[in-house]
TIVO-881753 format. One line per field, with one value per residue (C-alpha): residue in one letter; z, x, y. Coordinates in nm, 4 decimals, always signed. Layout:
# residues N
rest = c(a	...);
pz = c(Z	...);
px = c(X	...);
py = c(Y	...);
This chain:
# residues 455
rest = c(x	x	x	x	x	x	x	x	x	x	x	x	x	x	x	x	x	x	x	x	x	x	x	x	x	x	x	x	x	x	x	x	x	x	x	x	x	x	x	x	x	x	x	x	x	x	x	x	x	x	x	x	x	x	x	x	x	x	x	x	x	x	x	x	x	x	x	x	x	x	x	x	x	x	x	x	x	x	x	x	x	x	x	x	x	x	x	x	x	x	x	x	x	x	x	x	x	x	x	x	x	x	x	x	x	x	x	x	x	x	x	x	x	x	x	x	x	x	x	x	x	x	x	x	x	x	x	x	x	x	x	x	x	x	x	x	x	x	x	x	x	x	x	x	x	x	x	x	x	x	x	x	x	x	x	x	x	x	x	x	x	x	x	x	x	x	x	x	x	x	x	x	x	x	x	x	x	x	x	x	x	x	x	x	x	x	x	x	x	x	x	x	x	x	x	x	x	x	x	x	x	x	x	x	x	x	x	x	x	x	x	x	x	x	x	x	x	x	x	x	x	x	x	x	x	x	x	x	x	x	x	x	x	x	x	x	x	x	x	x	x	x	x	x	x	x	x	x	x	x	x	x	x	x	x	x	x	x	x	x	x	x	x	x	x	x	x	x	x	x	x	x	x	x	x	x	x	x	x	x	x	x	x	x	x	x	x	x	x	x	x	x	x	x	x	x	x	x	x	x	x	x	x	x	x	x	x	x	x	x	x	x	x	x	x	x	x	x	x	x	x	x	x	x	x	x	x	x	x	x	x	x	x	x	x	x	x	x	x	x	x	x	x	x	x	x	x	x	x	x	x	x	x	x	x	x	x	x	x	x	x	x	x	x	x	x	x	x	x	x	x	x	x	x	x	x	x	x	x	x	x	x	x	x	x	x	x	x	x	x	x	x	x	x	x	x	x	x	x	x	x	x	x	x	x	x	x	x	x	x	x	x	x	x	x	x	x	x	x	x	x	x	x	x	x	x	x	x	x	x	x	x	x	x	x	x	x	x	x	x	x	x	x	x	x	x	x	x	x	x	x	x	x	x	x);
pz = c(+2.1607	+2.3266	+2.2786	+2.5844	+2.7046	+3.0352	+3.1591	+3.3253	+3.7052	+3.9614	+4.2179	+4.5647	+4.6989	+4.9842	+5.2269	+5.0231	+4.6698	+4.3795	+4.0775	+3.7618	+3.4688	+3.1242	+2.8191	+2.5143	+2.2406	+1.9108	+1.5409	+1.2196	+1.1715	+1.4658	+1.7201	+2.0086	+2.3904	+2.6012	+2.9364	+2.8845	+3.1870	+3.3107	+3.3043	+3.5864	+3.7709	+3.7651	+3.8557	+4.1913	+4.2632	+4.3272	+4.4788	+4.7939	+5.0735	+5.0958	+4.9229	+4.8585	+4.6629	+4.3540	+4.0119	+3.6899	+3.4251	+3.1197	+2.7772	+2.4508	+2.1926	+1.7680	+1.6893	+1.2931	+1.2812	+1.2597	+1.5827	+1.4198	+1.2920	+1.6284	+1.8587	+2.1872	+2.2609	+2.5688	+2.6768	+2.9821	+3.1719	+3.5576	+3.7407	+4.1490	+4.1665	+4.3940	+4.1825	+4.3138	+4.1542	+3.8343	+3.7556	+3.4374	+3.2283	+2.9152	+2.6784	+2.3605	+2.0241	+1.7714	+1.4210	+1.1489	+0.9905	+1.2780	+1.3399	+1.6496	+1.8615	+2.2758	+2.4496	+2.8356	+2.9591	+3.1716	+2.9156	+2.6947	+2.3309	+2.1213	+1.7291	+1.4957	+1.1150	+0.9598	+0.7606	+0.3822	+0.2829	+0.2238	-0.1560	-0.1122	-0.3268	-0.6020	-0.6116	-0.5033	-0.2413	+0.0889	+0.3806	+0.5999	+0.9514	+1.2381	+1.5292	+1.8302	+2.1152	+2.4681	+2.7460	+3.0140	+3.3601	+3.2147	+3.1121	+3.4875	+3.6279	+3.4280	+3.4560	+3.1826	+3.4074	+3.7705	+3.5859	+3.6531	+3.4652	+3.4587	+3.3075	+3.5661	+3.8155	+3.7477	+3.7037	+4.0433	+4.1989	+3.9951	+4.0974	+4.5094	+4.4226	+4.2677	+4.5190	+4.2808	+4.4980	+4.5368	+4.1458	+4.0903	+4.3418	+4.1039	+3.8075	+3.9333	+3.8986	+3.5015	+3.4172	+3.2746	+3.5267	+3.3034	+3.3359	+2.9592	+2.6721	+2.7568	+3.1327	+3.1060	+3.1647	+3.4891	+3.5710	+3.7954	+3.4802	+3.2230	+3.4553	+3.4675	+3.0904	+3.0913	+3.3155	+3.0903	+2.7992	+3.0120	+3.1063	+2.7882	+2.5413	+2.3710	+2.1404	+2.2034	+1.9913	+2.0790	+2.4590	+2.3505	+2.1497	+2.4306	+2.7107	+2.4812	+2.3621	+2.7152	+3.0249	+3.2615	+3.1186	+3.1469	+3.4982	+3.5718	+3.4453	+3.6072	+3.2852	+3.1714	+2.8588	+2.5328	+2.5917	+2.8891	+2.7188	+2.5378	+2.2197	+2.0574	+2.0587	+2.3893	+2.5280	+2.3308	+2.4506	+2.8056	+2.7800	+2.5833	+2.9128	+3.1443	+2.8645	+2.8718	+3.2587	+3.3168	+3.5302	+3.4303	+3.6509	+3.9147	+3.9479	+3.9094	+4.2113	+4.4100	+4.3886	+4.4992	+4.8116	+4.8955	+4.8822	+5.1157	+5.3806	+5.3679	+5.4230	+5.0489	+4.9997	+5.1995	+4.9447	+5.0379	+4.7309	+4.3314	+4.0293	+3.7298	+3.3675	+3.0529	+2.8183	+2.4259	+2.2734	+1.9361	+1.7360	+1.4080	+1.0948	+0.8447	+0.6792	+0.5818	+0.7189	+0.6616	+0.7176	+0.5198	+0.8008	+1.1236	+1.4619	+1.5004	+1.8407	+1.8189	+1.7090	+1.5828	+1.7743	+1.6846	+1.9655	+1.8626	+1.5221	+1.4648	+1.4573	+1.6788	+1.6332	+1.9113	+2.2521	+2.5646	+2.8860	+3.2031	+3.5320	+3.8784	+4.1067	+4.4674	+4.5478	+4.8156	+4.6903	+4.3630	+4.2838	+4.0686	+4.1983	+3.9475	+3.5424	+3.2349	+2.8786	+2.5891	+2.2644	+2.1397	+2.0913	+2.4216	+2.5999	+2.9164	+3.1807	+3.0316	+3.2546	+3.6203	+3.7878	+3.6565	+3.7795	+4.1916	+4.5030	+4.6605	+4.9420	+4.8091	+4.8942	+4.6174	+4.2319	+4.0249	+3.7077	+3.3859	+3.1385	+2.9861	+3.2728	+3.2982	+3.3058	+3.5276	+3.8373	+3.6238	+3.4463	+3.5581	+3.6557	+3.8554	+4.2131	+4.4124	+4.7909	+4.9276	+5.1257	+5.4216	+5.2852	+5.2860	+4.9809	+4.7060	+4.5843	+4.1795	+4.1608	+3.7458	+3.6098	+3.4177	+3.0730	+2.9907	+2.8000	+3.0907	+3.3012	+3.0341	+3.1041	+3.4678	+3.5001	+3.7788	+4.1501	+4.0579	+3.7802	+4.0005	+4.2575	+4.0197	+3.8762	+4.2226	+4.2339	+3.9451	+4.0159	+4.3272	+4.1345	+3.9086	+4.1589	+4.2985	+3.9506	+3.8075	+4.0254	+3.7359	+3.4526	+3.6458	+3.5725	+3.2157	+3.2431	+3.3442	+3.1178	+2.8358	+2.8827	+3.0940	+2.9891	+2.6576	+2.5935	+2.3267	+2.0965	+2.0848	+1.8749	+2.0448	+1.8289	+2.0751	+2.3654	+2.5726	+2.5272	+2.5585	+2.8907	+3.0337	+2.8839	+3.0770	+3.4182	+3.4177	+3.3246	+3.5921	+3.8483	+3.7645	+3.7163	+4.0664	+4.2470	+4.0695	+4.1613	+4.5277	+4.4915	+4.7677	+5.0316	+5.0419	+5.2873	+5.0587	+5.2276);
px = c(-2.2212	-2.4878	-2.8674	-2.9497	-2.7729	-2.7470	-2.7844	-2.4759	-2.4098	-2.6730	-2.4978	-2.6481	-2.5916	-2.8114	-2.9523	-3.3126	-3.2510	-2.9950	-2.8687	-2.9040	-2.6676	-2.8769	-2.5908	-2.7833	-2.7033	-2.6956	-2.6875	-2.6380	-3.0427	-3.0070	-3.2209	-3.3235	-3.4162	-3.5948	-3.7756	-4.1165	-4.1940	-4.5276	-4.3438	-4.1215	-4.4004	-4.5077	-4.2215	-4.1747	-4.4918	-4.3843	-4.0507	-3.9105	-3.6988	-3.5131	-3.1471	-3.0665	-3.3685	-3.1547	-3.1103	-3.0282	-3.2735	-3.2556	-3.2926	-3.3452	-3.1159	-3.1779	-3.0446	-3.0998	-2.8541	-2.4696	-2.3120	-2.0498	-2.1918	-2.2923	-2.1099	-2.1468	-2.2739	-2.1292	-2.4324	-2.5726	-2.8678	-2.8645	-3.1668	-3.1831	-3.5186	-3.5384	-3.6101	-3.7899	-3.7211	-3.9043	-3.9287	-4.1193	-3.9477	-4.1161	-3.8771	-3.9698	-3.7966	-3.8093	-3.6805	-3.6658	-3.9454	-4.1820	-4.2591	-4.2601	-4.4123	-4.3869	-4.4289	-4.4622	-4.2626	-4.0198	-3.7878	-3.8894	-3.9060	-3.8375	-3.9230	-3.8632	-3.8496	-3.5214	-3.5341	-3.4414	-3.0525	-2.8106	-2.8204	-2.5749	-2.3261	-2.5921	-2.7715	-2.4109	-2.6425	-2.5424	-2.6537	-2.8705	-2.7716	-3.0193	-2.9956	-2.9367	-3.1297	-2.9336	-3.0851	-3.1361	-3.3187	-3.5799	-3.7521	-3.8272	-3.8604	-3.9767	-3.6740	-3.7569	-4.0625	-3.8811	-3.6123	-3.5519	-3.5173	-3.5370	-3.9443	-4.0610	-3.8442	-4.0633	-4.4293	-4.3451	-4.3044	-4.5521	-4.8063	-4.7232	-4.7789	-5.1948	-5.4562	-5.6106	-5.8714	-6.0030	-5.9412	-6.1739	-6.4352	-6.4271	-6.4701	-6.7292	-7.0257	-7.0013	-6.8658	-7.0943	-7.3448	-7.3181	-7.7039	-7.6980	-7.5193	-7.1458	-6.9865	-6.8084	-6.3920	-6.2864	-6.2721	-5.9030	-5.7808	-5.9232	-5.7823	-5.4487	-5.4565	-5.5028	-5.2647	-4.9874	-5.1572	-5.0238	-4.6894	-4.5731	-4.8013	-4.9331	-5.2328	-5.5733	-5.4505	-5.0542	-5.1709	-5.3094	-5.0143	-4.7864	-4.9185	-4.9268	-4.5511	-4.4370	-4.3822	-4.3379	-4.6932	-4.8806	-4.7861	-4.8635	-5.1982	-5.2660	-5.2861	-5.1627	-5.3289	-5.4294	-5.7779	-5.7927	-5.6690	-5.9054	-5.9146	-5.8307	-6.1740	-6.2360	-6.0213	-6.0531	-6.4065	-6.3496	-6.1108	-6.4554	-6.6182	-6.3540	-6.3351	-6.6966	-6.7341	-6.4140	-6.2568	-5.8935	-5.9615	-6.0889	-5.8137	-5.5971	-5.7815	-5.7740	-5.3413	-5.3749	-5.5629	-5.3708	-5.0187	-5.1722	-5.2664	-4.8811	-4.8113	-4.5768	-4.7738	-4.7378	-4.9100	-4.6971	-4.5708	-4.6327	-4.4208	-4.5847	-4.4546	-4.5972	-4.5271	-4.5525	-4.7336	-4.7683	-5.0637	-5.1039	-5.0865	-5.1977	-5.5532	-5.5919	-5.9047	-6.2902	-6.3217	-5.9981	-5.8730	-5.6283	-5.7623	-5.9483	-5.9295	-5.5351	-5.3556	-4.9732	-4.7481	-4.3878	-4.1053	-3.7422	-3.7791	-3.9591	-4.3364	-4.5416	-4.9078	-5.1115	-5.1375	-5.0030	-4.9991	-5.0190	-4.9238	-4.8699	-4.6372	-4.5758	-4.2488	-4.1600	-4.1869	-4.2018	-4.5444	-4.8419	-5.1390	-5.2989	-5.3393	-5.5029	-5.5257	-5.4838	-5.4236	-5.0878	-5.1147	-5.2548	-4.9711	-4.8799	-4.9201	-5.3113	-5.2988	-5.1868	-5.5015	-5.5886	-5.3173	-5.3125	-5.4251	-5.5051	-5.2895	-4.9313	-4.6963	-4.4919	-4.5121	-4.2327	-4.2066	-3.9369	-3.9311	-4.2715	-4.4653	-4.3200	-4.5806	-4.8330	-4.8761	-4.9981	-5.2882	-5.6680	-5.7463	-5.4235	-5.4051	-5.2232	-5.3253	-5.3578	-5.6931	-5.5307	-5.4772	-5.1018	-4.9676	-4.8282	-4.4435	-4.3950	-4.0974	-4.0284	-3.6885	-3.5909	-3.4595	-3.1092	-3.0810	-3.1892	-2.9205	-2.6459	-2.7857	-2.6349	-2.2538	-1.9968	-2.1646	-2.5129	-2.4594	-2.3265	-2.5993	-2.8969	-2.7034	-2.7364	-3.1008	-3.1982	-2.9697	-3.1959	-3.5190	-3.3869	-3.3038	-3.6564	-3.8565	-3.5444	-3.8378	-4.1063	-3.8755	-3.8059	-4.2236	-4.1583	-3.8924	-4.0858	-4.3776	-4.1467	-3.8971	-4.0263	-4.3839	-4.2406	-4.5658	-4.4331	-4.7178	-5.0931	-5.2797	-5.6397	-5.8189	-5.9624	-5.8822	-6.1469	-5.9715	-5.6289	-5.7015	-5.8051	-5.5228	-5.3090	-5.5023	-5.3944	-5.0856	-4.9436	-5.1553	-4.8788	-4.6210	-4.6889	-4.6863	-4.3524	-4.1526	-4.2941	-4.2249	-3.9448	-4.1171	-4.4692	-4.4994	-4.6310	-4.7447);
py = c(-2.4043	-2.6249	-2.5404	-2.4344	-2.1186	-2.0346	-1.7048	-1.5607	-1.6062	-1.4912	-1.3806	-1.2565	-0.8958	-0.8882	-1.1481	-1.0410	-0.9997	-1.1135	-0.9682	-1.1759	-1.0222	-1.0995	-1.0944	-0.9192	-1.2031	-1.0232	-1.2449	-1.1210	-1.1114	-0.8009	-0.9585	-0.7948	-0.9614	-0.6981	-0.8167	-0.6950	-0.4197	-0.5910	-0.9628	-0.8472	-0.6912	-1.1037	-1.1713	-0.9608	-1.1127	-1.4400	-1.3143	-1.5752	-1.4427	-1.7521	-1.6933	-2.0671	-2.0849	-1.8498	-2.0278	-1.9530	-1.9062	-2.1367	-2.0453	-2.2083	-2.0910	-2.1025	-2.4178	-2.3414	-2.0607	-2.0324	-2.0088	-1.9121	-1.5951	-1.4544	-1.2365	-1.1599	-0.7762	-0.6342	-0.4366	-0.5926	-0.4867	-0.5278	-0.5940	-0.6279	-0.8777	-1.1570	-1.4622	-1.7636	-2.1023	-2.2036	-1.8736	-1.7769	-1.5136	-1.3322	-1.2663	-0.9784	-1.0664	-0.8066	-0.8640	-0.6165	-0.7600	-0.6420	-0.9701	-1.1820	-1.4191	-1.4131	-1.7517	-1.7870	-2.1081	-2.2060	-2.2416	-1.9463	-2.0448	-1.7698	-1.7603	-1.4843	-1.4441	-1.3032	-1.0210	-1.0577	-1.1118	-0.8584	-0.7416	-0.5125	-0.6860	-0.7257	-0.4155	-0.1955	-0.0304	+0.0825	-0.0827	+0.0946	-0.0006	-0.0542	+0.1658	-0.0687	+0.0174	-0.0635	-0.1544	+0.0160	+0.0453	+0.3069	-0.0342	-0.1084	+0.2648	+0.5580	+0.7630	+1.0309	+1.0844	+1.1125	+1.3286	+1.6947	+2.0035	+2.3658	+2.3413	+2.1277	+2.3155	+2.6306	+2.4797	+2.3653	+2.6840	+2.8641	+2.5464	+2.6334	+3.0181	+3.0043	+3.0046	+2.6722	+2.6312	+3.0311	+3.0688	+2.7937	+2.9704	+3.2717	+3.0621	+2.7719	+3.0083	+3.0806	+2.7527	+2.4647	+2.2853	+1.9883	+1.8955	+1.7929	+1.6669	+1.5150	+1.6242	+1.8907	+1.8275	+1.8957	+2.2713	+2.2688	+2.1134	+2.3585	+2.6481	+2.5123	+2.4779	+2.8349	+2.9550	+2.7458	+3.0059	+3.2591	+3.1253	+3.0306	+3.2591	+2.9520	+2.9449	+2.7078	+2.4280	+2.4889	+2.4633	+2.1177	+1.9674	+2.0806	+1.9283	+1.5897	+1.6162	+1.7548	+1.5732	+1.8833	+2.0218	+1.6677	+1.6428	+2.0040	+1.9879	+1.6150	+1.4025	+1.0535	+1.0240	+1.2089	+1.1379	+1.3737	+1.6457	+1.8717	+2.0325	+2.3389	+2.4224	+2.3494	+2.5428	+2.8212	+2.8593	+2.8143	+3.1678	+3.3276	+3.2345	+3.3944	+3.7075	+3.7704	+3.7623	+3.9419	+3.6886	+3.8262	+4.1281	+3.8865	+3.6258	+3.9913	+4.1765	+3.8019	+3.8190	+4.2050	+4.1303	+3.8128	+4.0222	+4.2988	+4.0487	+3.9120	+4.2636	+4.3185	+4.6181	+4.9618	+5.1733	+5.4589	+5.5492	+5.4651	+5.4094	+5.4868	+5.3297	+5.1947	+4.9014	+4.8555	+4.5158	+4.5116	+4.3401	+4.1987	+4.4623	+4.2403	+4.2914	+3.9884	+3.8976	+3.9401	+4.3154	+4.3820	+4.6002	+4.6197	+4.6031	+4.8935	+4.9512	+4.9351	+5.2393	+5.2947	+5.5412	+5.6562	+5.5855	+5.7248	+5.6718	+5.3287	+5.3077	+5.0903	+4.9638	+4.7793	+4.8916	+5.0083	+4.8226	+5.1193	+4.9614	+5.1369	+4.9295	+4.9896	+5.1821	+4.9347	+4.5915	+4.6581	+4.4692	+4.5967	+4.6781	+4.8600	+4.8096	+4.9442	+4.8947	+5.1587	+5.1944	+5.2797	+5.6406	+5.7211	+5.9477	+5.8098	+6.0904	+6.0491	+5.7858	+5.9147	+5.9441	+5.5654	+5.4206	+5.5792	+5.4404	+5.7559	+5.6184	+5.7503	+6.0280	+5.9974	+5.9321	+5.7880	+5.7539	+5.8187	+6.1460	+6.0796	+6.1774	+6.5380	+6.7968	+6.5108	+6.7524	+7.0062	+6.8612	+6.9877	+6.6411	+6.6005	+6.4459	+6.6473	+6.5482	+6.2081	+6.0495	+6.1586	+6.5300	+6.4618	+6.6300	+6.4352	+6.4365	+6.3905	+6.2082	+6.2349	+6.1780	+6.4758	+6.4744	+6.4028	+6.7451	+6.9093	+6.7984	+6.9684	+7.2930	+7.2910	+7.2626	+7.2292	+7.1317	+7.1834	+6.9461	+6.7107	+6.7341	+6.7317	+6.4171	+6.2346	+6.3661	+6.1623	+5.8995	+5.8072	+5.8469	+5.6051	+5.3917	+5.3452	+5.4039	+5.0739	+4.8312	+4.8836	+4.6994	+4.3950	+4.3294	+4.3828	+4.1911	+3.8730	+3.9823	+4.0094	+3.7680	+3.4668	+3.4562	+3.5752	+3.7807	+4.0612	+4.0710	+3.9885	+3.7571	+3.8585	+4.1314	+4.4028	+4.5975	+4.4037	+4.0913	+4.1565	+4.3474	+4.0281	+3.8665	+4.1134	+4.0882	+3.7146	+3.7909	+4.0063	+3.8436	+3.5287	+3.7732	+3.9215	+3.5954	+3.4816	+3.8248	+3.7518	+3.3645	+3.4270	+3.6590	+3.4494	+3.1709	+2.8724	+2.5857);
């Protein structure tokens, strides 16, 4: 083999660029030529439009080794650059030692020091193969970046639905002026920080490895570097400033209003339902107690302690548009009253709320002194009293109660399933219910991702 090796045919494909086809040459010491990223952006730089003006690159070769102990690899790596003559091509050796050296030249000398000789007939060791890296365009173009998937699919829809710029109105007032000690980091970013809390029930320090280790949440929150992301800390004491001024209920109250103007909410009727989360049960802590705010209840025959999420949704579109936070024990046609409008002329809701209409502080008539319609599901033990065609027709009764009150679980369904947001880790019912606020402010802008008109 002669010393100087000659890079295989450059070919032209267009009438303005060429593609050169660089042969990986692997020896036995597992060398590896990679074309450095910012060497070709030199090189496009002093690209030529003329086509005659294509050579071939020469390169010096190890004159000290074997030939006869190298082979020919037959990964390739195909680049479309237009090359200009007297080109000058950076080429990376990387040994297994670690080390190398890099030499700019027209003929690019490359050094490297072998790593140690095989001892595996002397020490009757295996040999523990190096992976070989092939080459490939992501070199050139950040592919992993520019590539799709289900993650980035939905922070992309959920980043169209937020009103950034009214959310940051609400907050702008309590957050920090910045007049002394270090500038503050960038309020947009700590906001969308939180709202990835929310849509992926993260903790303050999880939040912060995430967005590090994850492309989809680095891009969502505007960041290229570890150094703009902030701490655990940090961001745990930015949600102490949005728990203390009650910004939940804000940013919850801002999603209401917007949904009425796009006309999703008639207000003509209200289903009624209520949600378990747990919270933690262990005492291990400094008072050597549970929450004391939480409380356990007993549903069927498992016990429960935390609290209890109330929610009205409109009967129509199936949104929420009002919310309250219990303890666990609290019985849910307690809540009625808390959860209308005054607007409605008819209440849904399942078996629990039996009995609703007739409590003292019951509404009964409307703001326009309409009456009001209590549509509760009856029990199924109920239904086995009747037999024949009244069983059949109270059956269809409840069948199309049911089929209006169904429009409540599909916002526990996102709560609970998408979000993922099962059980607290906050301690008090303060907290949590501007936790929840947030939460089904998101949750009401994803079920109405496909009737909005985003911009």
């Amino acid at each position: 083999m002669s010393e100087k090796l000659k890079v295989r045919n450059a070919f032209p494909v267009g009438l303005y660029n060429a593609t050169i086809r660089l042969s990986t040459i692997m020896c036995t010491y597992s060398l590896h030529l990679i074309v450095i990223k910012q060497a070709l952006h030199a090189t496009i730089d002093r690209i030529t439009e003329k086509r005659n003006e294509i050579k071939t690159i020469p390169c010096t070769w190890f004159p000290k080794y074997n030939t006869r102990n190298m082979s020919i690899v037959t990964n390739r790596l195909v680049m479309d650059v237009m090359v200009q003559k007297k080109t000058l091509i950076f080429l990376y050796t990387v040994g297994r030692t670690g080390k190398y050296t890099l030499t700019p030249h027209s003929q690019t000398q490359i050094k490297a020091i072998p790593h140690k000789e095989r001892t595996t007939k002397r020490t009757k060791k295996g040999y523990n193969k190096e992976v070989k890296k092939q080459l490939t365009m992501s070199l050139i173009s950040d592919e992993l970046g520019q590539a799709s998937t289900k993650k980035k699919e939905f922070l992309g829809i959920m980043e169209k639905l937020i009103p950034w710029s009214e959310w940051v109105g609400i907050v702008q007032p309590h957050y920090y002026e910045g007049e002394r000690g270090n500038k503050p980091y960038d309020l947009e970013l700590m906001l969308r920080i939180y709202v990835l809390q929310h849509l992926y029930n993260l903790a303050d320090d999880a939040a912060r490895n995430e967005i590090i280790d994850s492309r989809a949440f680095s891009q969502f929150c505007g960041v290229d570097s570890s150094n703009q992301v902030p701490d655990g800390d940090t961001i745990g004491r930015f949600r102490h400033i949005l728990e203390r001024n009650q910004l939940g209920e804000a940013f919850f109250t801002n999603v209401v209003e917007s949904l009425q103007k796009c006309n999703l909410m008639l207000k003509k009727g209200t289903i009624v339902d209520s949600t378990l989360i747990a919270a933690p049960s262990s005492t291990k802590n400094k008072e050597k107690q549970r929450d004391p705010e939480a409380h356990s209840v007993k549903k069927g025959n498992q016990w429960y302690f935390g609290y209890k999420e109330h929610i009205g949704v409109d009967a129509d579109s199936g949104l929420v548009h009002t919310l309250e936070t219990t303890a666990a024990n609290v019985h849910d046609s307690n809540m009625v009253v808390e959860l209308l409008q005054g607007t409605e002329e008819d209440v849904y809701g399942d078996s629990g709320y039996l009995g609703a209409e007739k409590k003292d502080d019951a509404i009964l008539v409307n703001n326009e002194g309409k009456p009001i319609r209590y549509q509760i599901n009856k029990r199924p033990s109920q239904l086995k009293k009747a037999s024949g065609e009244k069983f059949e027709l109270l059956k269809a009764i409840e069948h199309a109660k049911s089929s209006v009150r169904s429009k409540v679980e599909h916002v526990f369904c996102v709560i609970k399933r998408i979000f993922h947001f099962c059980k607290t880790r906050f301690r008090g019912r303060e907290k949590l219910h501007q936790h929840c606020c947030t939460l089904f402010a998101l949750a009401n802008l994803y079920l109405a991702r496909n009737r909005m008109k985003v911009a």
